[in-house]
C-alpha positions as CSV (number, residue, x, y, z in Angstrom):
1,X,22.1,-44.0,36.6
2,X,23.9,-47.3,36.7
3,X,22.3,-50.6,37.4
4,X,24.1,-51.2,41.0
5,X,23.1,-54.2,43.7
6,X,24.0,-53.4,47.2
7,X,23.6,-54.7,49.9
8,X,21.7,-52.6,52.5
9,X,22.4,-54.8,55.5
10,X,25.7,-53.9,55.0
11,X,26.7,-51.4,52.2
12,X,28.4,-53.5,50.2
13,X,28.3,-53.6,46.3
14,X,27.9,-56.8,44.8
15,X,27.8,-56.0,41.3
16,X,26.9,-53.2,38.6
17,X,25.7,-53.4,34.9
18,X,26.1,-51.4,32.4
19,X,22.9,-50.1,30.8
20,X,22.1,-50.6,27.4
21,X,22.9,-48.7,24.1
22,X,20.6,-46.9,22.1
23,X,21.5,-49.3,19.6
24,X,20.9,-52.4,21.8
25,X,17.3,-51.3,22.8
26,X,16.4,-51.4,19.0
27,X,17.7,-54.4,18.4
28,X,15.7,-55.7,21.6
29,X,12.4,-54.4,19.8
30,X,13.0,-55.4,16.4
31,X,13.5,-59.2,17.9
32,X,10.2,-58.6,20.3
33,X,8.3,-57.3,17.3
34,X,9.3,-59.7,15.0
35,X,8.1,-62.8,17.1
36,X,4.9,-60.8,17.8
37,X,4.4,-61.3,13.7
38,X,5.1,-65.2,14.3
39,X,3.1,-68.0,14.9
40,X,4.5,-67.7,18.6
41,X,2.0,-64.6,19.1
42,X,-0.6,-65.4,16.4
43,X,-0.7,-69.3,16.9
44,X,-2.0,-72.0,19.2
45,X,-1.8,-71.0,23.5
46,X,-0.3,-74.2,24.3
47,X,3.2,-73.8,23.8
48,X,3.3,-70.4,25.5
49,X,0.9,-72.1,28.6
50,X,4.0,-74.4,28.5
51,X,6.4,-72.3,28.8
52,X,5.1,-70.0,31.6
53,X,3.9,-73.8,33.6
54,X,8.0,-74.4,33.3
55,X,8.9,-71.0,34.7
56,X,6.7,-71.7,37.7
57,X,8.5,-75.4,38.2
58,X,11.7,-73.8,37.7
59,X,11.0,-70.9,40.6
60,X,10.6,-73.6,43.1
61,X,13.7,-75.1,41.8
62,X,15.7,-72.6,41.9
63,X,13.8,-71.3,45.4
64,X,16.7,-70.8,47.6
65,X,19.2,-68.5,45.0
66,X,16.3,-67.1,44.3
67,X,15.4,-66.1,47.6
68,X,18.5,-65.1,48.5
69,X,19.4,-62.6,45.8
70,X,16.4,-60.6,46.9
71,X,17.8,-61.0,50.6
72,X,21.2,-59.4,49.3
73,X,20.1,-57.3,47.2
74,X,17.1,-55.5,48.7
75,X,17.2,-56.2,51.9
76,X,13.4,-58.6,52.0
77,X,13.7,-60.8,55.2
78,X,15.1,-64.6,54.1
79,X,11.4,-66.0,55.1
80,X,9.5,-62.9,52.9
81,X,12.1,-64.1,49.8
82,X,10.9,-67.4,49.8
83,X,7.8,-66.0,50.3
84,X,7.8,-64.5,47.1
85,X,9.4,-66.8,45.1
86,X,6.7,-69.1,45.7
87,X,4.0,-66.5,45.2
88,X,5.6,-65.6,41.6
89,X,5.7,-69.7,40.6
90,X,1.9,-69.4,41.6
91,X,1.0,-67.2,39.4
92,X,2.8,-68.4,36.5
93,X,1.2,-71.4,37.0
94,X,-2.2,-69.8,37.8
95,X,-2.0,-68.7,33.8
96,X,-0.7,-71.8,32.3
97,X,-3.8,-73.6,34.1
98,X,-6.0,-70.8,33.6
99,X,-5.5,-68.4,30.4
100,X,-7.1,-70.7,27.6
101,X,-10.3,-70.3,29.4
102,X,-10.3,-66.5,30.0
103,X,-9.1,-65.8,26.6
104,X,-11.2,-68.5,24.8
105,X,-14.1,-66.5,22.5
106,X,-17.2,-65.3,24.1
107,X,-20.7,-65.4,22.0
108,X,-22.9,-62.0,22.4
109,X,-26.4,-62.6,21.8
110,X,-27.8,-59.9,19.1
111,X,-30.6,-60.2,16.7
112,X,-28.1,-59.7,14.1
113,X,-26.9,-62.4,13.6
114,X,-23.8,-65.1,15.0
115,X,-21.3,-63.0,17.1
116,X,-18.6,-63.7,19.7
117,X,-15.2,-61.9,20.9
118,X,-12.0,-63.1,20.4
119,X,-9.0,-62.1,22.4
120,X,-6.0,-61.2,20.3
121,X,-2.5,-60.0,21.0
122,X,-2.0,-56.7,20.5
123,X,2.5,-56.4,20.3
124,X,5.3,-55.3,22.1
125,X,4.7,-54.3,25.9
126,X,6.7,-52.1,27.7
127,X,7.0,-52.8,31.0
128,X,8.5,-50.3,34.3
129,X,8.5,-52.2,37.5
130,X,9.5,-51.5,41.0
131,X,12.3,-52.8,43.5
132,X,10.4,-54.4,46.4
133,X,8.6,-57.0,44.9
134,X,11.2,-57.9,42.0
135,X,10.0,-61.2,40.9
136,X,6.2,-60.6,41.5
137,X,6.4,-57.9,39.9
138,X,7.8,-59.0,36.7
139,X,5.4,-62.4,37.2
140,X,2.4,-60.1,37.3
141,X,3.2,-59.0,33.5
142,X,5.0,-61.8,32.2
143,X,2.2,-64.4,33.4
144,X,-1.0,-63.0,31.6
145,X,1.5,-61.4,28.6
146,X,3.0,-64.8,27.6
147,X,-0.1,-66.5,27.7
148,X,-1.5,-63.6,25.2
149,X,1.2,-63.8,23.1
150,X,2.4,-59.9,23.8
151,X,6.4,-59.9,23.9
152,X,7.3,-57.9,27.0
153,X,10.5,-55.3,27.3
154,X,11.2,-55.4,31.0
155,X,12.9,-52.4,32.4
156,X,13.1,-53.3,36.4
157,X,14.6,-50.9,39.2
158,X,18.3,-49.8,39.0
159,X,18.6,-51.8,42.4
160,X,17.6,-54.7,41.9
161,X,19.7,-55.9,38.3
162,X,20.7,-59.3,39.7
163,X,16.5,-60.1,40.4
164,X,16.1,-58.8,36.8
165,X,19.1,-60.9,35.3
166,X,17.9,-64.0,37.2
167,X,14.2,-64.0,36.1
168,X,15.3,-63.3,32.3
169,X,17.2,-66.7,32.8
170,X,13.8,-68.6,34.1
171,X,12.1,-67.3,31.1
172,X,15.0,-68.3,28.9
173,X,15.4,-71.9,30.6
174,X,11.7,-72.2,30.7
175,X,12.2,-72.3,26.9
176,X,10.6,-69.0,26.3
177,X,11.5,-67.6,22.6
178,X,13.9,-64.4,22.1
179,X,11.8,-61.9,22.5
180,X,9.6,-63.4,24.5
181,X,10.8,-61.7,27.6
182,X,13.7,-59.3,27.8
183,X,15.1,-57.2,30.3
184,X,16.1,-54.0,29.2
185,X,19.0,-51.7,31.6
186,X,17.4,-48.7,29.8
187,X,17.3,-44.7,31.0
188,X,13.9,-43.0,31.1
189,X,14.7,-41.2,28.2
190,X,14.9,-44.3,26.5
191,X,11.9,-45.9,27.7
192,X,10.4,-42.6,26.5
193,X,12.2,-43.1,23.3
194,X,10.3,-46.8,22.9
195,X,6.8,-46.2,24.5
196,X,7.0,-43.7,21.1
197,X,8.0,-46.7,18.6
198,X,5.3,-47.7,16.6
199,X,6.1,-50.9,17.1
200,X,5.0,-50.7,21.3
201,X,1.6,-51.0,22.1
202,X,0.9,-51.0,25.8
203,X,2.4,-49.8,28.6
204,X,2.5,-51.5,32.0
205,X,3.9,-49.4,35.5
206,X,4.3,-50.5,38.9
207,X,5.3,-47.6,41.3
208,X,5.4,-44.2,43.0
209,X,2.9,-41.6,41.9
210,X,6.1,-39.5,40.0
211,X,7.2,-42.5,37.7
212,X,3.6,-43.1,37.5
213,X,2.4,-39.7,35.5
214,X,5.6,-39.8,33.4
215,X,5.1,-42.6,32.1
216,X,1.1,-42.4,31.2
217,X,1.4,-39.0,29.8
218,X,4.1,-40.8,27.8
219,X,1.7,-43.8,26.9
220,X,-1.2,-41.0,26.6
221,X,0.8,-38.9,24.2
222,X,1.3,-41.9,21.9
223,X,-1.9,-43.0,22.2
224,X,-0.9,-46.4,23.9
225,X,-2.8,-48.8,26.4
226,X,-1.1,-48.2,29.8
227,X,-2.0,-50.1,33.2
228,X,-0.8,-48.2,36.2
229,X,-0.1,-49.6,39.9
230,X,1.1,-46.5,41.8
231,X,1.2,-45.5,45.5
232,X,-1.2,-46.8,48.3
233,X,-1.7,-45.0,52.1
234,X,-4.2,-47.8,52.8
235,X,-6.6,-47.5,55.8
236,X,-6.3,-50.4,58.3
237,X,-9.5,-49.4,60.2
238,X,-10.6,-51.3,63.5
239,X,-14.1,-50.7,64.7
240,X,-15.1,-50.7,68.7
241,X,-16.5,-54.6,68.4
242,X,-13.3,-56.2,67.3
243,X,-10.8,-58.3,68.5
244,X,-8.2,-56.2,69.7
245,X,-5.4,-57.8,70.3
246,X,-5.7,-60.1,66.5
247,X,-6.3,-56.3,64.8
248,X,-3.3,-55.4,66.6
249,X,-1.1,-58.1,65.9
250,X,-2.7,-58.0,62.1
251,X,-1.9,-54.1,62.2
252,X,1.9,-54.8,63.3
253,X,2.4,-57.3,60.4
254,X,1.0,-55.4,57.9
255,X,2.8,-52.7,58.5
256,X,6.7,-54.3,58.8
257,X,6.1,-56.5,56.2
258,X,8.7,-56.0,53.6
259,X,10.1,-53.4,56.1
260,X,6.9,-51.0,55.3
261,X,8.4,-50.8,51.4
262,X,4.5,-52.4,50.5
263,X,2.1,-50.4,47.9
264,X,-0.8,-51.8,50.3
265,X,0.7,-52.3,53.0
266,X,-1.3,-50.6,55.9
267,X,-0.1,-47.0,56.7
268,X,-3.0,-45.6,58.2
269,X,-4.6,-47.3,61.2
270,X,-8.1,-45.6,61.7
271,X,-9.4,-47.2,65.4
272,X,-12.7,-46.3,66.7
273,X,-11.9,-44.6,70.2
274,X,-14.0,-47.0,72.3
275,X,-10.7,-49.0,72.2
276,X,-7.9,-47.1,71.0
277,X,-6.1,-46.8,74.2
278,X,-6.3,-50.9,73.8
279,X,-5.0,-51.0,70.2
280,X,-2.5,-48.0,70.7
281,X,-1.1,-49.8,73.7
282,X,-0.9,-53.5,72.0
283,X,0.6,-52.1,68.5
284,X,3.2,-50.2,70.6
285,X,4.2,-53.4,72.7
286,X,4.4,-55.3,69.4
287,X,6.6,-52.6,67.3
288,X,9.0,-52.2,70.2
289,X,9.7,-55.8,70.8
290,X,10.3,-56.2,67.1
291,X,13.8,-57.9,66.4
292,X,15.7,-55.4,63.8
293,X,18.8,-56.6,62.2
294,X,20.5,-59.0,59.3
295,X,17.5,-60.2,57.1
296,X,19.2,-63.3,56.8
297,X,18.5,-64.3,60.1
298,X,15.6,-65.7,60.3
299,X,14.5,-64.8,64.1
300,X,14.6,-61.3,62.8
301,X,11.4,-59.5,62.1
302,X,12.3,-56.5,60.5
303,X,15.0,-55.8,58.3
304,X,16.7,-52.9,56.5
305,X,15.0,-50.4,54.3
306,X,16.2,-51.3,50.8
307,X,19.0,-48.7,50.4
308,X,20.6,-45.5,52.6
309,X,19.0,-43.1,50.4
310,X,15.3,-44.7,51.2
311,X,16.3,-45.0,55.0
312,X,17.8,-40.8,55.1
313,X,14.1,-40.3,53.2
314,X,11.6,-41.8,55.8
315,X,13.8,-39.8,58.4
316,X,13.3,-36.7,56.9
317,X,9.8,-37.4,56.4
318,X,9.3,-38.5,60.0
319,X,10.8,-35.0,60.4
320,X,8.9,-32.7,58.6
321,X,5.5,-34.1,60.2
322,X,6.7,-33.8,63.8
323,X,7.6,-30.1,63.1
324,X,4.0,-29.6,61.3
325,X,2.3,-30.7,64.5
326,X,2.4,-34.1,64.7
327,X,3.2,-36.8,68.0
328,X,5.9,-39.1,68.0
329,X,4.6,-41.8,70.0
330,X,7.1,-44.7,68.9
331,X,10.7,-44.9,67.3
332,X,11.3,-41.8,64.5
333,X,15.0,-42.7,64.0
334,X,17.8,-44.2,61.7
335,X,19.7,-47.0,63.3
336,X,23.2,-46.1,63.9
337,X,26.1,-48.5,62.2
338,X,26.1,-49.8,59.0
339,X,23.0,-50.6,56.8
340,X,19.6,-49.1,56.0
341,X,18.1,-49.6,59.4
342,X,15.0,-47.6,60.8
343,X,13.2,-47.8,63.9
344,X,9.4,-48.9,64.2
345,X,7.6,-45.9,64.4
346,X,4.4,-44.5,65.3
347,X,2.6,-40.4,64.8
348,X,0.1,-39.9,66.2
349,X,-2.0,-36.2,66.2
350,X,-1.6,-36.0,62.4
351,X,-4.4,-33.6,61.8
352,X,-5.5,-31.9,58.2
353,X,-2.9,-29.5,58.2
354,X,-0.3,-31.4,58.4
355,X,1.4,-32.2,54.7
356,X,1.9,-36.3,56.2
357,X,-1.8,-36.8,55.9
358,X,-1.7,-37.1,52.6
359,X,1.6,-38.4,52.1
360,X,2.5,-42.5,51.6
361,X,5.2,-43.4,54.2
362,X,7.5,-46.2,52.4
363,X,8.7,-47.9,55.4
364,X,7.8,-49.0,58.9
365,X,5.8,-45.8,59.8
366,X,2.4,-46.2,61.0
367,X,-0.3,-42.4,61.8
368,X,-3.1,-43.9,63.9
369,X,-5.4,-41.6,63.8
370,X,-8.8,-42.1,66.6
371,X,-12.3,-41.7,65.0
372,X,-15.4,-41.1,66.7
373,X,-17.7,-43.3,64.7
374,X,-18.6,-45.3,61.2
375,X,-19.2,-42.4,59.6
376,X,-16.1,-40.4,60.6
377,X,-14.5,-43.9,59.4
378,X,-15.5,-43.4,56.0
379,X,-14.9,-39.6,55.8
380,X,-11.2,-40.0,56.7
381,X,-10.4,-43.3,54.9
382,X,-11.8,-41.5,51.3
383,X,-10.1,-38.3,52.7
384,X,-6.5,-39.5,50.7
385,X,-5.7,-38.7,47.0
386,X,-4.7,-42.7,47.3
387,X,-6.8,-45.8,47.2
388,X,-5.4,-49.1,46.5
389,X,-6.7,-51.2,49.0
390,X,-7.7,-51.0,53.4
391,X,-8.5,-53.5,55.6
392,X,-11.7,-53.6,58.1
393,X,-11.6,-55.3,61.5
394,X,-14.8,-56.2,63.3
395,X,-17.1,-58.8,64.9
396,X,-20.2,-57.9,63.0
397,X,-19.7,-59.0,59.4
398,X,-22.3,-57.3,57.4
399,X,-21.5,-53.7,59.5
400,X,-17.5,-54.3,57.8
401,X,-19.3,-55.4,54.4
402,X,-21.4,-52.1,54.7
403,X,-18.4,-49.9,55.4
404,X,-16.6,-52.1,52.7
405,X,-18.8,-50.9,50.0
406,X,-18.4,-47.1,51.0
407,X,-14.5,-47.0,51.0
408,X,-13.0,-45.7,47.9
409,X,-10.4,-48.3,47.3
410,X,-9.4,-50.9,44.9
411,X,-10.0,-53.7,47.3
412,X,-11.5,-54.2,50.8
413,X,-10.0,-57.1,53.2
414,X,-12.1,-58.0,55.9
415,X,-10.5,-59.4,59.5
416,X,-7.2,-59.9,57.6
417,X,-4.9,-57.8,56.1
418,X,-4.5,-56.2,52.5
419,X,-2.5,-59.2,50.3
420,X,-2.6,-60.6,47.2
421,X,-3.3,-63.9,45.1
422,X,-3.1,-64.8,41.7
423,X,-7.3,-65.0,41.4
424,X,-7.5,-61.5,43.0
425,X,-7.2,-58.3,40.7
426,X,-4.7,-55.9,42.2
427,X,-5.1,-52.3,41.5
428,X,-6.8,-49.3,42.7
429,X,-8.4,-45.8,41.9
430,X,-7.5,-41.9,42.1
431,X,-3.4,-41.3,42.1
432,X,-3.1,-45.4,42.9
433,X,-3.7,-46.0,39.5
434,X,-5.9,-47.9,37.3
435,X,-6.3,-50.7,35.4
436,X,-6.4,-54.2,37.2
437,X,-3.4,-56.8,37.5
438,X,-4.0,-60.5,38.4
439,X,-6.8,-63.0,37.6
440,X,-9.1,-63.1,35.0
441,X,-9.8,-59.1,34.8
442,X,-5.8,-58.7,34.8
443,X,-4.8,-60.5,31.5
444,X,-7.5,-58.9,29.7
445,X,-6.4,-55.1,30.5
446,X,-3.7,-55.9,27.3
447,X,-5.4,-57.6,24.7
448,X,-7.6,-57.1,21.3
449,X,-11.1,-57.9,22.3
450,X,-12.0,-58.6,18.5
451,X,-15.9,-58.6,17.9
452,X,-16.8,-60.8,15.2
453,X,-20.3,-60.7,13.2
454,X,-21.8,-63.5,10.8
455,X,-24.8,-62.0,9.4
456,X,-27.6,-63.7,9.1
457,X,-29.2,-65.0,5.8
């Protein structure tokens, strides 16, 4: 498949790469391995803390190209671009401020003697990221891999080329080394082809559950380190002593941001049925006054899905649960004239049966599903082969902590909902993944934690 940017306001292609030769990809490695034998890798953290504290000046530099190449390209709103940008520049500054500490050596306490850990690069990294967060995405690996010293092989989504040319040139600007970072126009049969090389020796994956189980069995297979970030169908669950109208209006942002393309975005809204006839009512209101049109515009709150193909997909998955059983409540339909547009949409009555329980919906489609009580809560929120993250609304703090702890997830928000920070670990558990991205626990998931032992005497 070609590396092709289009537009899906419109349709239009702006521009297509060609992927690279067999013969390209090896020279790519042989560059990334050899600077993993130099001091670059072996030596001091400073220079590489400089280089990734440059990449985060540069991002706000370069903010508004920036921002708008994921406008063109994938369709993000102008004001969730910029949104990004500044995000990505946070956490590459996060790790310049932050990494010597994590990774400096940590004494154990034993009776045999002086001991203490040291953190150690361990080579090449493959990395296989997704099209709706394009810089984040890649910031998430570069930030914690630079730092270490592992020299990344970035192979991002064949829609989103330009987002992957233009954050090889930060690196590159930011003074980064050859081989440092590279982004790689590859097949899957040649990323299969390197996770196999010797010369790899971790594997990093954000997105869908498919890619996902590919690429491990691949790391598996080779015996390689792999961190996966895969699906989400998050709970967004509102209890019978909340704020309605802020869970509501929470609920509606959560699930258009990023035109519902989010891993933890919310995509299951469990309301306690004291006031779901006050949420349902409120969320409706909100998702049918929602402006839809040219993500440019910056009065509009919902843009296109992020190509035709994604758009004809949620239709057909809309579909397929009405026919099982499901209600449409809200919306259900493509937009008619040019671009990726879908309506808002609501099910309701999505019962066991129904194949959509189970199933993540990647774009503005929201089940809401009525519960009798806390403990029917729990039971339906762990009832998912998913579980990145959920968000809990309620009045009574310690009730939300309780149900917090109970929910099989990677992460619990509380009266907000699910995001993301540079200090936060990102991940989750069952088919969301595993392994942690992000703060402290993130840039250890990819190193050598090197025990060392001075006997005593």
């Amino acid at each position: 498949m070609p590396y092709t940017s289009v537009n899906p306001a419109t349709g239009e292609v702006v521009e297509t790469f060609a992927n690279h030769t067999d013969a390209e990809l090896q020279s790519a490695l042989s560059i990334a391995h050899s600077l993993f034998k130099s001091d670059w890798s072996k030596g001091r953290i400073e220079p590489r803390l400089g280089v990734l504290s440059r990449i985060a000046d540069l991002m706000e530099e370069r903010m508004e190209p920036l921002a708008r190449i994921l406008v063109q390209e994938m369709g993000k709103r102008l004001s969730e671009a910029r949104d990004e940008v500044r995000l990505s520049a946070d956490i590459a500054r996060y790790y310049a401020r932050n990494a010597a500490t994590f990774l400096a050596p940590e004494k154990i306490r034993t009776p045999r003697g002086e001991a203490w850990v040291e953190y150690h690069p361990i080579g090449v990294i493959v990395a296989v990221e997704p099209w709706n967060f394009p810089y984040y995405q890649l910031v998430r690996v570069a930030g914690p891999n630079i730092a270490i010293g592992n020299p990344v092989l970035a192979k991002h989504a064949s829609i989103v080329p330009r987002a992957a040319v233009a954050f090889e040139e930060v690196a590159t600007a930011a003074g980064a080394p050859k081989g440092t970072w590279t982004n790689i126009f590859a097949t899957g049969e040649q990323i299969a082809t390197l996770v196999a090389d010797d010369r790899v020796q971790g594997v990093a994956l954000t997105g869908s559950e498919k890619a996902g189980s590919i690429v491990a069995s691949q790391a598996g297979k080779h015996l390689k380190k792999s961190v996966m970030e895969l699906g989400g169908a998050d709970v967004f669950a509102v209890l019978d002593d909340a704020d309605v109208d802020k869970a509501a209006e929470a609920g509606a942002a959560a699930r258009l941001y990023g035109a519902g393309q989010v891993c933890n975005g919310a995509k299951r809204f469990l309301i306690q049925e004291k006031i779901a006839d006050r949420f349902l009512k409120k969320f409706t209101d909100i998702l049918a006054g929602i402006k839809i049109g040219d993500p440019m515009d910056e009065s509009v709150g919902l843009g296109p899905l992020c190509s035709v193909n994604a758009r004809d997909d949620i239709a057909a998955q809309v579909e397929r649960a009405v026919k099982a059983g499901a209600t449409l409540h809200h919306g259900g339909a493509a937009i008619e004239g040019p671009g990726a547009f879908f309506q808002p949409t609501i099910l309701t009555n999505v019962t066991r049966d129904n194949p959509a329980y189970f199933e993540e919906f990647f774009g503005p489609v929201a089940q809401v599903h009525v519960v009798r009580d806390d403990e029917q809560l729990v039971e339906i929120a762990n009832d998912s082969p998913f579980g990145l993250s959920g968000a809990i609304f309620s009045a009574d703090i310690d009730r939300a902590r309780a149900l917090a702890s109970r929910i099989e997830t990677g992460s619990v928000w509380i009266n907000t909902r699910s995001s993301t920070a540079p200090e936060l670990p990102f991940g989750g558990v069952k088919r969301s993944g595993y392994g942690r991205e992000l703060s402290e626990f993130g840039i250890k998931e990819l190193v050598n934690p090197k025990m060392v032992v001075v006997a005593k005497g």
